[in-house]
DRENBAVEX-644604 format. One record per residue: residue number from 0; residue in one letter; chain; x, y, z of N, C-alpha, C, O in turn. Coordinates in steps of 0.2 Angstrom, whole numbers, plus 5000, padded with zeros to 4 digits. Each point is the difference from the previous one (the first is absolute). Layout:
LUMTOR   nr  rest  kette  n_east  n_north  n_up  ca_east  ca_north  ca_up  c_east  c_north  c_up  o_east  o_north  o_up
LUMTOR  NUM     A      A       X        Y     Z        X         Y      Z       X        Y     Z       X        Y     Z
...
END
This chain:
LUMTOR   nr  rest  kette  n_east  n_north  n_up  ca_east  ca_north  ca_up  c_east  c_north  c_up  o_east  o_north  o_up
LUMTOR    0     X      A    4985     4969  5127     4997      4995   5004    4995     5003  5006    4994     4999  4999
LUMTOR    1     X      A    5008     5004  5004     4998      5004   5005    4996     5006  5001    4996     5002  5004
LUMTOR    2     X      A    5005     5001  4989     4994      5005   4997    4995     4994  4998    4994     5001  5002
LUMTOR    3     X      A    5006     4993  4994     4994      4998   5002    4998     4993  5002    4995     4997  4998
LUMTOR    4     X      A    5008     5001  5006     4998      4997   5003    4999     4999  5008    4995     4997  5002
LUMTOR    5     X      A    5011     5006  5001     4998      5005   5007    5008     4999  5002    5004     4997  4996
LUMTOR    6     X      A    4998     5005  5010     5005      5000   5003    5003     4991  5001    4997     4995  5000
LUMTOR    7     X      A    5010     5007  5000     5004      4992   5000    5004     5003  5007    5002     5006  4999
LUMTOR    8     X      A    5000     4991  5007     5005      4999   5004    5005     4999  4998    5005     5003  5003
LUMTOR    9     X      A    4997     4993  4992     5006      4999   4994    5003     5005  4996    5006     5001  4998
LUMTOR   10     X      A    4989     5003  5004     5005      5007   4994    4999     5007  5003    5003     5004  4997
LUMTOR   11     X      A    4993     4997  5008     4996      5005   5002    5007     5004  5005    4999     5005  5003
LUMTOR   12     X      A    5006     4992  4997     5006      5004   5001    5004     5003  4997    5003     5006  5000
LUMTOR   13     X      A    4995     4988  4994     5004      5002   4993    4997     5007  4997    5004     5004  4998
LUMTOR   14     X      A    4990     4999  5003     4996      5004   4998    5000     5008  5003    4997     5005  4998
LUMTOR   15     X      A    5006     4992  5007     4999      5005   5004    5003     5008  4997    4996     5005  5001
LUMTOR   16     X      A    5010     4994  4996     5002      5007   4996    4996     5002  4997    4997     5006  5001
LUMTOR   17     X      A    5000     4988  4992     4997      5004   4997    4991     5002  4999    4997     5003  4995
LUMTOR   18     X      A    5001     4994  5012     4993      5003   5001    5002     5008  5004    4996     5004  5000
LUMTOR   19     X      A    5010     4997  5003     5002      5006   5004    5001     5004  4995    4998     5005  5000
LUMTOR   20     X      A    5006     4994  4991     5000      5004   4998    4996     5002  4996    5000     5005  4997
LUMTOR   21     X      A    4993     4991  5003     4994      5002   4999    4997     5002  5001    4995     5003  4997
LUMTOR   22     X      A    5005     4998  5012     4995      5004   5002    5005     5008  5002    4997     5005  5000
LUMTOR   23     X      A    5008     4993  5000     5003      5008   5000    4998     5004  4993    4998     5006  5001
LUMTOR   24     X      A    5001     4991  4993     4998      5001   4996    4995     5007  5003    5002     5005  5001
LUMTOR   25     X      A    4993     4992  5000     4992      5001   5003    5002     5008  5004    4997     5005  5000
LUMTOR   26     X      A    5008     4994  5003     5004      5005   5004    5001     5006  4998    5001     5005  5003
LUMTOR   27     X      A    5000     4994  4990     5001      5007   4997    5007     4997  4997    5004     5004  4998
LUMTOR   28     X      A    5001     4989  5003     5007      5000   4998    4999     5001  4992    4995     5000  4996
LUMTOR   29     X      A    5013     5000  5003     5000      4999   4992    5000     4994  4995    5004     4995  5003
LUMTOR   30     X      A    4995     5004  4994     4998      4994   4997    5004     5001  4995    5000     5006  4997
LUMTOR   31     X      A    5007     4987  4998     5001      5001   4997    4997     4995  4993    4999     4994  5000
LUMTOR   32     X      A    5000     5008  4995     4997      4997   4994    5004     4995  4998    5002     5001  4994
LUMTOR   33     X      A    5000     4994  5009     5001      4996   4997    4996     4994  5001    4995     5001  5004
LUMTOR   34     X      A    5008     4992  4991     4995      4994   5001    4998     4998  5006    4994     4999  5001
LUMTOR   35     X      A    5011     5001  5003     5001      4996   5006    4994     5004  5004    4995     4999  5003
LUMTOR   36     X      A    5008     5007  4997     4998      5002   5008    4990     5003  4999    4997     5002  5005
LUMTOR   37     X      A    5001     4998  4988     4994      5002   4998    4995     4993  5000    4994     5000  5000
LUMTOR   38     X      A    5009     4995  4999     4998      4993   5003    5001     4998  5007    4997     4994  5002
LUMTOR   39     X      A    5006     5010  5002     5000      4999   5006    4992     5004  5003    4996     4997  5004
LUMTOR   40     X      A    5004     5010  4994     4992      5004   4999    4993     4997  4999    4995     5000  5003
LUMTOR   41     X      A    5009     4995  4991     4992      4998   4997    4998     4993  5004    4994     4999  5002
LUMTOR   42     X      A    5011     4997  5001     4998      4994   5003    5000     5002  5009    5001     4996  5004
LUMTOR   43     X      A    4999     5010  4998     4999      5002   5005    4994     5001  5001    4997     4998  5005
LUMTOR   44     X      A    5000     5009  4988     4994      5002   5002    4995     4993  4996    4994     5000  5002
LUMTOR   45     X      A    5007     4994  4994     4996      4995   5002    4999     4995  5007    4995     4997  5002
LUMTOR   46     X      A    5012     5004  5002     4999      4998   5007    4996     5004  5005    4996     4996  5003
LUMTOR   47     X      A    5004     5009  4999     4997      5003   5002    4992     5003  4996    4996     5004  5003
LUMTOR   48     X      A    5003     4994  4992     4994      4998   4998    4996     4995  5001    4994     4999  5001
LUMTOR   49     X      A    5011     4997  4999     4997      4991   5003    4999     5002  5005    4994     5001  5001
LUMTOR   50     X      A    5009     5000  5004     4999      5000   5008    4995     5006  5003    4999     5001  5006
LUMTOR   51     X      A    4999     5003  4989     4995      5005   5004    4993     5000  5001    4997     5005  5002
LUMTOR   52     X      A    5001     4989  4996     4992      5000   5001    4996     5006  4998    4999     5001  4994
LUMTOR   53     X      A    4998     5003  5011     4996      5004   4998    5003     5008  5004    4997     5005  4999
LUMTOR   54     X      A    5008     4994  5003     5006      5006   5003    5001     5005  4996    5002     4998  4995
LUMTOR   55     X      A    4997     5008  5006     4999      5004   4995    5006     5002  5000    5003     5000  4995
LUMTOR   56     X      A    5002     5002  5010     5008      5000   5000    5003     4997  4996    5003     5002  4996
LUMTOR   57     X      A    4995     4992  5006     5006      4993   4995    4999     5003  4993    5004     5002  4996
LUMTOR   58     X      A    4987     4997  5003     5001      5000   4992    5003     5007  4997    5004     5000  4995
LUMTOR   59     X      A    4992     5005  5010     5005      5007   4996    5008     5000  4998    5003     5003  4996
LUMTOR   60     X      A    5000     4991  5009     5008      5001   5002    5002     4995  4993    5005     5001  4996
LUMTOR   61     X      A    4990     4991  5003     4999      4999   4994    5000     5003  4994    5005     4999  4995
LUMTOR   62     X      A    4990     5004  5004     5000      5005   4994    5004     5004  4997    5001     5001  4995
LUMTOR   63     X      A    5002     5002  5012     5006      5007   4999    5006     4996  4999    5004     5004  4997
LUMTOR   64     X      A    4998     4989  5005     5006      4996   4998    4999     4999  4993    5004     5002  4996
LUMTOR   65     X      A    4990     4994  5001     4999      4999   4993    5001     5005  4994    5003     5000  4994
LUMTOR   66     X      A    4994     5007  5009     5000      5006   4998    5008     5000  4997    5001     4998  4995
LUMTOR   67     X      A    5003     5003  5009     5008      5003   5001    5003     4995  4994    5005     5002  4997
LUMTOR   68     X      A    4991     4988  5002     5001      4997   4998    5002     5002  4991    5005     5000  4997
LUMTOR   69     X      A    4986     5000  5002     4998      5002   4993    5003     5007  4998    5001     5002  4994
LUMTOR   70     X      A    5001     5002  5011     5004      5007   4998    5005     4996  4996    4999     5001  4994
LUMTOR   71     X      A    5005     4996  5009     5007      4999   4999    5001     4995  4995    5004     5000  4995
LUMTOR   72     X      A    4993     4995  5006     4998      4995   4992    5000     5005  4994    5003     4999  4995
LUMTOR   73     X      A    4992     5005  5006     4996      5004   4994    5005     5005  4998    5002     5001  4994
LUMTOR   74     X      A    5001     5001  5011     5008      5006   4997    5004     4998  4996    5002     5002  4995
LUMTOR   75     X      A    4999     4991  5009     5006      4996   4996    5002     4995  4995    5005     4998  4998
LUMTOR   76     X      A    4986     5001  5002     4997      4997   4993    5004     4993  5002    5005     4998  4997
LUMTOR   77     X      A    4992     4999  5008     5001      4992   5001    4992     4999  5001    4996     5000  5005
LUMTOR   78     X      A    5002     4998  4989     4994      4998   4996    4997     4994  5000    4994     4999  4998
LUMTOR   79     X      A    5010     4997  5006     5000      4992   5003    4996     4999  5005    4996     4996  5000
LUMTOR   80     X      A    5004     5009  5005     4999      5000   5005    4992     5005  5002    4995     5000  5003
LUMTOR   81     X      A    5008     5005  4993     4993      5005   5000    4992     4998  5002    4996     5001  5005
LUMTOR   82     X      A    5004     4997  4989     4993      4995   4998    4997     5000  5008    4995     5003  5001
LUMTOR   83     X      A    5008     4991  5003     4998      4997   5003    5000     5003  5006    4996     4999  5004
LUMTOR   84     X      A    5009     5006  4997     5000      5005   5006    4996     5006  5001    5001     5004  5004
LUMTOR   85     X      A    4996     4996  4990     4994      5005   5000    4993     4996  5001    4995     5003  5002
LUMTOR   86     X      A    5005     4988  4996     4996      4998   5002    4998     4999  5007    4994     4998  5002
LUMTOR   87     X      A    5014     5002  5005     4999      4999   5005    4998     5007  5002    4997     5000  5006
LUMTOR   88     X      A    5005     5005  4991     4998      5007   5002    4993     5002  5000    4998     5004  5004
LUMTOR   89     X      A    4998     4992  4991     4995      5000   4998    4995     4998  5007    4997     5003  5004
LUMTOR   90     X      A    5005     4993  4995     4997      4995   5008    5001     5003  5006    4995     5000  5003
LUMTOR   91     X      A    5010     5003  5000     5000      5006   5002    4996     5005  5002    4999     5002  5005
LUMTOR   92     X      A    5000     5001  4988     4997      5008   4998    4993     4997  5001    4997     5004  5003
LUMTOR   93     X      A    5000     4990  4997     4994      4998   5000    4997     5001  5008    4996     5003  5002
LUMTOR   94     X      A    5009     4991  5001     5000      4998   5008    4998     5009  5003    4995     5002  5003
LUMTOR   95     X      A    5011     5003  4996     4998      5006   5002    4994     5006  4999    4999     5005  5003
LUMTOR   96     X      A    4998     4990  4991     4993      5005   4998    5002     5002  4994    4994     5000  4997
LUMTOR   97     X      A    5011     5001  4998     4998      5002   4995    5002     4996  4995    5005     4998  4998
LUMTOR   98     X      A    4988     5001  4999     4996      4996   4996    5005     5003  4993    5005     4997  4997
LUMTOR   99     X      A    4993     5008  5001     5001      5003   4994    5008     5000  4998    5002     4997  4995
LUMTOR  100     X      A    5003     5006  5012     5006      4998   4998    5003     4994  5000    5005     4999  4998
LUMTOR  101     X      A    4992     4997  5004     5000      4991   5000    5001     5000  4995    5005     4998  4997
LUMTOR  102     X      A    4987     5004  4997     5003      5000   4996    5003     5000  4992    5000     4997  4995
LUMTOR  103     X      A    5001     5010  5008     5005      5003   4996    5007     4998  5001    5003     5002  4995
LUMTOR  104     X      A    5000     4996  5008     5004      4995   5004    5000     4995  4993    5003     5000  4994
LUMTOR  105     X      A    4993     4993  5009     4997      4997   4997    5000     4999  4991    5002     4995  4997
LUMTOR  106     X      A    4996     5009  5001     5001      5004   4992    5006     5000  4997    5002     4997  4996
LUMTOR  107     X      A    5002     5009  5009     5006      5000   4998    5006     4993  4997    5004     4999  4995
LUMTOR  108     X      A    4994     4996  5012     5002      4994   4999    4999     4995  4994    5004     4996  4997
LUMTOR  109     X      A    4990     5006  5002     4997      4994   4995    5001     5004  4995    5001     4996  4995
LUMTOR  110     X      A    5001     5010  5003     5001      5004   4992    5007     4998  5000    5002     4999  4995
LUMTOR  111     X      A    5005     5001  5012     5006      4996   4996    4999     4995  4999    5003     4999  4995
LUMTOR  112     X      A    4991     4993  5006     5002      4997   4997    5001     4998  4996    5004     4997  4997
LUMTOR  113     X      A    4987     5005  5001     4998      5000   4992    5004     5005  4996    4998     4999  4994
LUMTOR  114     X      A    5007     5006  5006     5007      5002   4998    5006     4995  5001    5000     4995  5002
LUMTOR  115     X      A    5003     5007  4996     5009      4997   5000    5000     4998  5006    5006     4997  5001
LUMTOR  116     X      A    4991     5003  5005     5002      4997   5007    4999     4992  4999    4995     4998  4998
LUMTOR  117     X      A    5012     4997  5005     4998      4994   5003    5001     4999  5007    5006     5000  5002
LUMTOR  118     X      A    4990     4999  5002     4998      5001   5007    5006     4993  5002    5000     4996  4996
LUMTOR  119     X      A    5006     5005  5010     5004      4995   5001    4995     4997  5007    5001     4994  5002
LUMTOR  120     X      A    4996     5010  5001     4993      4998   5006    4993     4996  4997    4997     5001  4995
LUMTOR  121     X      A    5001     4997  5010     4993      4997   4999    4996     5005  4997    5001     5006  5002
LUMTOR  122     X      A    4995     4994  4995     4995      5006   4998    4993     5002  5006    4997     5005  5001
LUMTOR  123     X      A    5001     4988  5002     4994      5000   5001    4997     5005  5006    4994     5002  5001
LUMTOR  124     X      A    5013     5000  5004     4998      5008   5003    4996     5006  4997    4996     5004  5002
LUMTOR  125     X      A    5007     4995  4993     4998      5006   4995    4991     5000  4995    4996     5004  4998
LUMTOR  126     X      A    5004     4988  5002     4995      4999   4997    4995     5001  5006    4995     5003  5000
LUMTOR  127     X      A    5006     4993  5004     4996      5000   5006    4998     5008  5004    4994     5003  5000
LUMTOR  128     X      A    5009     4999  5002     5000      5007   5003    4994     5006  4992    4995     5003  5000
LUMTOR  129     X      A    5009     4995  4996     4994      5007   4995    4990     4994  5001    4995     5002  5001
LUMTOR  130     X      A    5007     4992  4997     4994      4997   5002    4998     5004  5006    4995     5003  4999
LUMTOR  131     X      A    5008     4996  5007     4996      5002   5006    4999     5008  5001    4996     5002  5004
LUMTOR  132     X      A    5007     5002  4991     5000      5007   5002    4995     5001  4994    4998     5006  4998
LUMTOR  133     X      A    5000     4990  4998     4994      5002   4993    4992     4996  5006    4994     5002  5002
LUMTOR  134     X      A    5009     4993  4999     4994      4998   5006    4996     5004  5003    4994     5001  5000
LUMTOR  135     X      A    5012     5005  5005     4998      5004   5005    4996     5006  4997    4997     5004  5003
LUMTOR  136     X      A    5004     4996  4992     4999      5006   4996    4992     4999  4996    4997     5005  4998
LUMTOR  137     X      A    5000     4988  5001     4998      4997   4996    4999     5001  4994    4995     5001  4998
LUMTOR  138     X      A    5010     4998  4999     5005      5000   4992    5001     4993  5000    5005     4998  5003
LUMTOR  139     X      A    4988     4996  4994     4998      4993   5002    5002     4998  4994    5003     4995  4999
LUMTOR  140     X      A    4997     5008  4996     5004      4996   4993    5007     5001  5000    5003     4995  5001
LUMTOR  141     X      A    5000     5009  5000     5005      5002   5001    5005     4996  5007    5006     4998  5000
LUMTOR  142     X      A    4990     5001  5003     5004      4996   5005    4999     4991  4998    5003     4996  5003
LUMTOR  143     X      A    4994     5004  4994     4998      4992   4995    5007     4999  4996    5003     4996  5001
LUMTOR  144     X      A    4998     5010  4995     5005      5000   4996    5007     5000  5001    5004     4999  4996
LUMTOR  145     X      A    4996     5004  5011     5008      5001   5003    5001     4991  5003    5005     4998  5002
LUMTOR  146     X      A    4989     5000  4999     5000      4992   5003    5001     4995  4994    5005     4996  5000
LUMTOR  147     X      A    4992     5005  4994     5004      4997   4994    5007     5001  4998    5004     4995  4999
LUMTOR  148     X      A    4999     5011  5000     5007      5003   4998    5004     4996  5007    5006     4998  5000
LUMTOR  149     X      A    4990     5001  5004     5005      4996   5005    5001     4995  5002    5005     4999  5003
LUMTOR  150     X      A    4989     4996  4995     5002      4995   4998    5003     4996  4994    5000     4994  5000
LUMTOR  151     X      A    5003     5011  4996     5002      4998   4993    5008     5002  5002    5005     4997  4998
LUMTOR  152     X      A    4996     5008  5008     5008      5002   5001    5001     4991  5004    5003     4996  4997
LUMTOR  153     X      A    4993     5003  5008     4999      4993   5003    5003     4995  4998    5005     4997  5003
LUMTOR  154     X      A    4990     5000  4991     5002      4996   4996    5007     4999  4996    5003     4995  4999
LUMTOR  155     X      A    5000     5012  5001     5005      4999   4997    5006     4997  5005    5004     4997  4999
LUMTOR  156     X      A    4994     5006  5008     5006      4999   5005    4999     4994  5002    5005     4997  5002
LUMTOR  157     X      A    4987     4998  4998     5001      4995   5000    5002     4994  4996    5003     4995  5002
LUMTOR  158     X      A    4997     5007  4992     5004      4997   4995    5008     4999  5000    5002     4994  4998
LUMTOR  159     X      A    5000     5010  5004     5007      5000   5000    5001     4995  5009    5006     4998  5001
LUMTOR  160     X      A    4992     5001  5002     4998      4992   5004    4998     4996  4999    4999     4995  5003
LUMTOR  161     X      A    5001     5005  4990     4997      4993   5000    5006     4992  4999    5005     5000  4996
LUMTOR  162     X      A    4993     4995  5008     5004      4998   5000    5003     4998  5008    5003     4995  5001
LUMTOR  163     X      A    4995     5010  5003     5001      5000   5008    4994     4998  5002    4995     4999  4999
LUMTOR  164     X      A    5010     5001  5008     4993      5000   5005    4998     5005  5003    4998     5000  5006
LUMTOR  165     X      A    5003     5005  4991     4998      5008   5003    4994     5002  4997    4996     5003  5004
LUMTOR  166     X      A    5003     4997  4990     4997      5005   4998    4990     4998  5003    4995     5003  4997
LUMTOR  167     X      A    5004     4992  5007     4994      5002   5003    5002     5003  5008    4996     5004  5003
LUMTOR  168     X      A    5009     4995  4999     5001      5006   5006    5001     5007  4998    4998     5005  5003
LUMTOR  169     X      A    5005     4996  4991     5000      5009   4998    4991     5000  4998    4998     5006  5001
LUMTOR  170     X      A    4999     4990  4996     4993      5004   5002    4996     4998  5006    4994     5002  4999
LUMTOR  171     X      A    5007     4996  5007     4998      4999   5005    5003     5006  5005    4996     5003  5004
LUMTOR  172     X      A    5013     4997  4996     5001      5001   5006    5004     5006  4999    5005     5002  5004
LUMTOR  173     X      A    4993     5001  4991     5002      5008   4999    4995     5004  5002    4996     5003  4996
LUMTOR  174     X      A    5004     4998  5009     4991      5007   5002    4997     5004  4990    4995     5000  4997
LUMTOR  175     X      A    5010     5002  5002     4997      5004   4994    4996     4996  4995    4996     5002  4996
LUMTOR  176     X      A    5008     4991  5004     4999      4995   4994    4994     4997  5002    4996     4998  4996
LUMTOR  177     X      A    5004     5001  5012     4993      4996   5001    4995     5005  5000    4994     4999  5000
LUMTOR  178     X      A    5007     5005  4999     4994      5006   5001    4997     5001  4994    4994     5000  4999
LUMTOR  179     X      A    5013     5002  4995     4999      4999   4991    4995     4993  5000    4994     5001  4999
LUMTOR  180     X      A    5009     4993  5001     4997      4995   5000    4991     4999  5002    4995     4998  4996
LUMTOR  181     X      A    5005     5004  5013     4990      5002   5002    4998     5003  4994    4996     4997  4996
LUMTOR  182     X      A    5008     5008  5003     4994      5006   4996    4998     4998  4995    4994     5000  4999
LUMTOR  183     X      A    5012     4998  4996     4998      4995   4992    4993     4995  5001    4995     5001  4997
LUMTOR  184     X      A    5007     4994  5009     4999      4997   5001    4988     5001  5001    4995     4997  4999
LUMTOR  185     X      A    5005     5012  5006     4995      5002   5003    4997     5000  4990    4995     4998  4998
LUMTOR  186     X      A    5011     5006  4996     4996      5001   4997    4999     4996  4994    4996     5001  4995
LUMTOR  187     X      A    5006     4994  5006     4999      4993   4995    5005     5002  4994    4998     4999  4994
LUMTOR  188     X      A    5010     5004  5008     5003      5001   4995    5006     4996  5001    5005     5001  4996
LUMTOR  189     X      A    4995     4994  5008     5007      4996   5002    4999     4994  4995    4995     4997  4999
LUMTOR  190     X      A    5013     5005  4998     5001      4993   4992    5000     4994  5006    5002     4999  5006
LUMTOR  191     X      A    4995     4995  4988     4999      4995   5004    5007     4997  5000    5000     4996  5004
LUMTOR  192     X      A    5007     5004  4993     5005      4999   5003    5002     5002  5007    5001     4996  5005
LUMTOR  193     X      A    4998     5009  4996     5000      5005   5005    4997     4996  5004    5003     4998  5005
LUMTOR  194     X      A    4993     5001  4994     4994      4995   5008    5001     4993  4998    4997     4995  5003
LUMTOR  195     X      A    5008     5004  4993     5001      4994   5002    5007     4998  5004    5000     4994  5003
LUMTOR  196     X      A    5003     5009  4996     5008      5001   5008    4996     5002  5005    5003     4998  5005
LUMTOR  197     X      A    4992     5005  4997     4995      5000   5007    4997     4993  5003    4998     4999  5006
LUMTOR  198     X      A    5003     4997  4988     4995      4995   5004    5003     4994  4999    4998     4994  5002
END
């Protein structure tokens, strides 16, 4: 919750260990590979993602949290999760300049899918970030195409809502998903089911 959608009073005690064991991380501690505590990694270095603006600190401390992240996913071969934390990585590796490793990043992520990987995360960080790192680069079909591939993971996560009254807030009030959403939208590739839980 907190990684995205900002700090809670309600829990922000609760947290307290395990952002300390996060940024000890960062510290040089050791880190052990398991589920738990490489999920504490990845949703840290998305919080401090979220909250760094243009801070060249935060994001570096960002990316070297997601870094330690996808090590440890990728050793351990939890495949679920990968995917998507090289797409927050990606995003990352962008914000601090490098375009190229964004995305290669980026690549990586999208060759588990289209492989045996089923992403247990939303996909669209992943989609969105090689978009913006093919943009920066000006790789303009390419980054058209990582905006299609992304609205079809979309569609699928929207699907499986149906029936709630969520699924026009997860395309609205997800940063990555309304972002997915603009850019489809800038390139006249948003299914009109899709635009029609918008309106």
């Amino acid at each position: 919750w907190t990684s995205t959608f900002g700090s809670d009073q309600g829990v922000d005690t609760l947290l307290v260990e395990p952002r300390t064991m996060a940024d000890n991380a960062l510290a040089g501690g050791w880190v052990p590979h398991d589920r738990a505590t490489l999920g504490i990694l990845y949703y840290r270095g998305a919080e401090v993602a979220r909250l760094a603006g243009g801070d060249p600190t935060h994001i570096e401390s960002a990316r070297r949290l997601l870094v330690m992240a996808c090590d440890g996913y990728r050793a351990t071969r939890m495949l679920d999760v990968l995917p998507v934390a090289l797409g927050l990585l990606a995003e990352a590796e962008l914000r601090a300049g490098h375009a190229e490793i964004a995305i290669e990043c980026a690549r990586e992520a999208e060759d588990l899918l289209e492989g045996a990987s089923v992403s247990l995360l939303n996909e669209a960080p992943l989609y969105l970030a090689l978009h913006d790192a093919c943009v920066e680069l000006g790789r303009l079909h390419e980054a058209r195409l990582a905006i299609v591939k992304g609205v079809e993971a979309l569609k699928r996560r929207v699907k499986g809502l149906h029936g709630t009254n969520y699924a026009k807030r997860f395309l609205t009030e997800l940063r990555h998903n309304a972002g997915l959403v603009a850019a489809a939208e800038a390139y006249g590739v948003l299914p009109s089911d899709v635009h029609a839980l918008l309106e």
